[in-house]
C-alpha positions in Angstrom: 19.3 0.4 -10.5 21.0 3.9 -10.5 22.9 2.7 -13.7 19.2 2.1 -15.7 17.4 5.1 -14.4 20.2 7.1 -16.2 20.0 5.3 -19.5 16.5 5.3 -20.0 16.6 9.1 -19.3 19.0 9.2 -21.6 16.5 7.0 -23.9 14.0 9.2 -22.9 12.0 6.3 -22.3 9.6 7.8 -20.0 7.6 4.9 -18.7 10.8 2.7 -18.0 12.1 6.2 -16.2 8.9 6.0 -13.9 9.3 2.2 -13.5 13.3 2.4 -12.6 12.1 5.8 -10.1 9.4 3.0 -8.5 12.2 0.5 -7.9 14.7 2.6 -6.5 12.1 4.0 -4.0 11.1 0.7 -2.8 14.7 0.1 -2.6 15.6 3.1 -1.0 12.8 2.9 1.5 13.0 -0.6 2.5 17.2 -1.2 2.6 18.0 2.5 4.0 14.8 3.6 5.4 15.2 6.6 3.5 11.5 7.9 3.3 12.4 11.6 2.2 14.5 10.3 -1.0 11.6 8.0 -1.9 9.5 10.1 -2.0 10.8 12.2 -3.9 12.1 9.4 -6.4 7.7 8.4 -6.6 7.5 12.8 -6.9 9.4 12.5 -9.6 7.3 9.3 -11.0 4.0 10.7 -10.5 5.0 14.2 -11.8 6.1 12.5 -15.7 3.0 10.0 -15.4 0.7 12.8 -15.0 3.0 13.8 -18.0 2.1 10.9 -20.3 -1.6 12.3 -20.0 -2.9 9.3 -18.2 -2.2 6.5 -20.7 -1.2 4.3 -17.9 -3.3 5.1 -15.0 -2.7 2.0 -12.7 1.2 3.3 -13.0 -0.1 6.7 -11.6 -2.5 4.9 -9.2 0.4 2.7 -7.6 2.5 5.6 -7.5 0.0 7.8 -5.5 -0.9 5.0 -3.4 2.9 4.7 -2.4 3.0 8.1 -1.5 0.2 7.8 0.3 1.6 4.8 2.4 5.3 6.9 2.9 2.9 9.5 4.4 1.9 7.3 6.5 4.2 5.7 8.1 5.4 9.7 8.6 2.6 10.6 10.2 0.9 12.6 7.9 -2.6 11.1 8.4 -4.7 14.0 6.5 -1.9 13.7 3.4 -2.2 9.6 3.6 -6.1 9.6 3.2 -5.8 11.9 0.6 -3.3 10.2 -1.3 -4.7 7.2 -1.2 -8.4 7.9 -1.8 -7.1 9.4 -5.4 -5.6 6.6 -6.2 -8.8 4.6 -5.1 -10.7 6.9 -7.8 -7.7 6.4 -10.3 -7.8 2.1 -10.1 -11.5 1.6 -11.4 -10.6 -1.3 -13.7 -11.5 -4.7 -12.8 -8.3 -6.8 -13.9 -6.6 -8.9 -11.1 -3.7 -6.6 -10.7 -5.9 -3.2 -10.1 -8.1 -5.2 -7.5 -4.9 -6.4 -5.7 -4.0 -3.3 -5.7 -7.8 -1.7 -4.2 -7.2 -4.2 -1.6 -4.0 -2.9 -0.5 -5.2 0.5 -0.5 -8.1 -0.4 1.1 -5.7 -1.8 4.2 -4.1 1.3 4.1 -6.7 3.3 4.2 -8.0 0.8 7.2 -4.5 1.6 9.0 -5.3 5.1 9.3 -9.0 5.0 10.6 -7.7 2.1 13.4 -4.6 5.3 14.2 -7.6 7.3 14.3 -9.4 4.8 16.8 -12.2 4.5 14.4 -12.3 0.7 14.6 -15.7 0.2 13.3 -14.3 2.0 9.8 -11.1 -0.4 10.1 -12.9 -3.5 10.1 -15.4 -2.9 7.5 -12.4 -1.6 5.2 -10.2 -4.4 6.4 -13.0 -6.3 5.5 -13.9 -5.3 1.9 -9.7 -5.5 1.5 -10.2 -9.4 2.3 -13.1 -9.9 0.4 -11.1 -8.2 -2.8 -8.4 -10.5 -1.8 -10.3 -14.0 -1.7 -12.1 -13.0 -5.1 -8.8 -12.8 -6.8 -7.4 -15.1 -4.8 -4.6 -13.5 -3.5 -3.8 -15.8 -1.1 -0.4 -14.1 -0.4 -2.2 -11.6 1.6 -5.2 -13.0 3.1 -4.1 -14.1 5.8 -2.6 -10.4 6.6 -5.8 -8.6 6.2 -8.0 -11.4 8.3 -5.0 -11.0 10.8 -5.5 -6.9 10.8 -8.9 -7.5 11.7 -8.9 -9.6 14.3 -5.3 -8.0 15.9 -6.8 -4.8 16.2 -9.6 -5.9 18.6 -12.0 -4.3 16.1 -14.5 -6.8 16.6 -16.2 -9.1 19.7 -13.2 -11.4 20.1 -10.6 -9.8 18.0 -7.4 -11.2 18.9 -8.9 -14.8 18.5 -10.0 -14.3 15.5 -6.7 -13.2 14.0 -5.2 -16.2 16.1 -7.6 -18.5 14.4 -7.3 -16.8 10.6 -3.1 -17.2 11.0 -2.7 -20.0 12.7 -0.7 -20.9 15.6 3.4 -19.5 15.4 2.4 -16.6 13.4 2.9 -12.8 14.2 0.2 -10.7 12.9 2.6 -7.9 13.1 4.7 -9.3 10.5 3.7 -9.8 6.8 6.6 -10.1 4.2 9.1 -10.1 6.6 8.0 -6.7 7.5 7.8 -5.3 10.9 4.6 -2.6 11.8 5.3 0.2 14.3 2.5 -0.8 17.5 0.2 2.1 16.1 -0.2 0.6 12.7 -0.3 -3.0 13.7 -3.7 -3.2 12.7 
C-alpha cells in the first residue's frame, strides 16, 4: 500500500493519494491498532479533499466520519460528535452508498449518547440507523444495529430483543469479526 501512496504522489493524482491515505489507515488501525498514525494518514486525506474544493464530498464525508469514529474509540466524546455531525451535514445525497454511510454515522453517533447514558437518544438513533439500513437493504448490517438496540437495554426488554433480532449463537458485541470495548457495546 505504501508502494502506491508514493506513486500516485508522485502522479500527483490527488484523489487516488486520498484513497491509498484511506486504506492504509484502515490498515494501520485495524492490523497494528495504531490510532495516532491513522489519523493522521485520514489528516492528511481530509486536508487535500478539502483541497479539491469539494468535488467529491462523500470522500470528505467518509473521511470525517472516520476521524470521528478514531476519536472515539479514544475517548474524545466532544471531538467524535463533532466530527461526525459534519460529516452527517456533508452526506446529504440520497444514493445507496451515502445512506449506508448516514446509517453508520448514525450508530456512531448512537455509541456516544449510550457512553453518555443517554439511552433514549441511542435508541431512536440506533433506530433511524436501522431503518436507513432496511431501505437500502443493507442487510450486512442490520442485524448489528437491531442488536445495539436491544444489547444496550435501551428499551423495555432490551437484551431479548437483541437476542431475538440475532438469533441464537450470536454475540452482539461482535460485528465483522470485530470486538467492542464494554462501554461501546451498544
Amino acid at each position: 500500500m505504501e508502494e502506491s501512496l508514493a506513486l500516485f504522489r508522485e502522479l500527483r493524482d490527488k484523489r487516488a493519494v486520498i484513497d491509498s491515505l484511506v486504506l492504509l489507515a484502515e490498515e494501520r488501525l485495524n492490523s497494528q491498532g495504531d490510532a495516532t498514525k491513522a489519523r493522521a494518514l485520514l489528516e492528511e486525506g481530509l486536508a487535500l479533499s478539502r483541497e479539491l474544493a469539494n468535488t467529491d464530498t462523500a470522500k470528505e464525508g467518509k473521511l470525517l466520519g472516520s476521524l470521528g469514529e478514531i476519536s472515539l474509540y479514544q475517548g474524545n466524546m466532544a471531538l467524535a460528535r463533532s466530527l461526525l455531525e459534519e460529516s452527517m451535514t456533508i452526506l446529504q445525497g440520497e444514493d445507496m452508498d451515502e445512506l449506508i454511510n448516514k446509517a453508520w454515522l448514525l450508530s456512531q453517533l448512537a455509541k456516544i449518547a449510550a457512553v453518555q447514558h443517554d439511552y433514549t437518544r441511542a435508541r431512536t438513533l440506533y433506530e433511524q440507523s436501522l431503518a436507513i439500513n432496511r431501505e437500502v437493504f443493507f442487510r450486512v448490517n442490520t442485524p448489528f444495529y437491531s442488536g445495539r438496540i436491544g444489547e444496550c437495554g435501551c428499551c423495555p426488554g432490551g437484551t431479548d430483543v437483541g437476542r431475538a433480532t440475532l438469533g441464537s449463537g450470536r454475540s452482539p458485541s461482535r460485528h465483522h469479526g470485530r470486538s467492542y470495548p464494554a462501554c461501546l457495546s451498544c
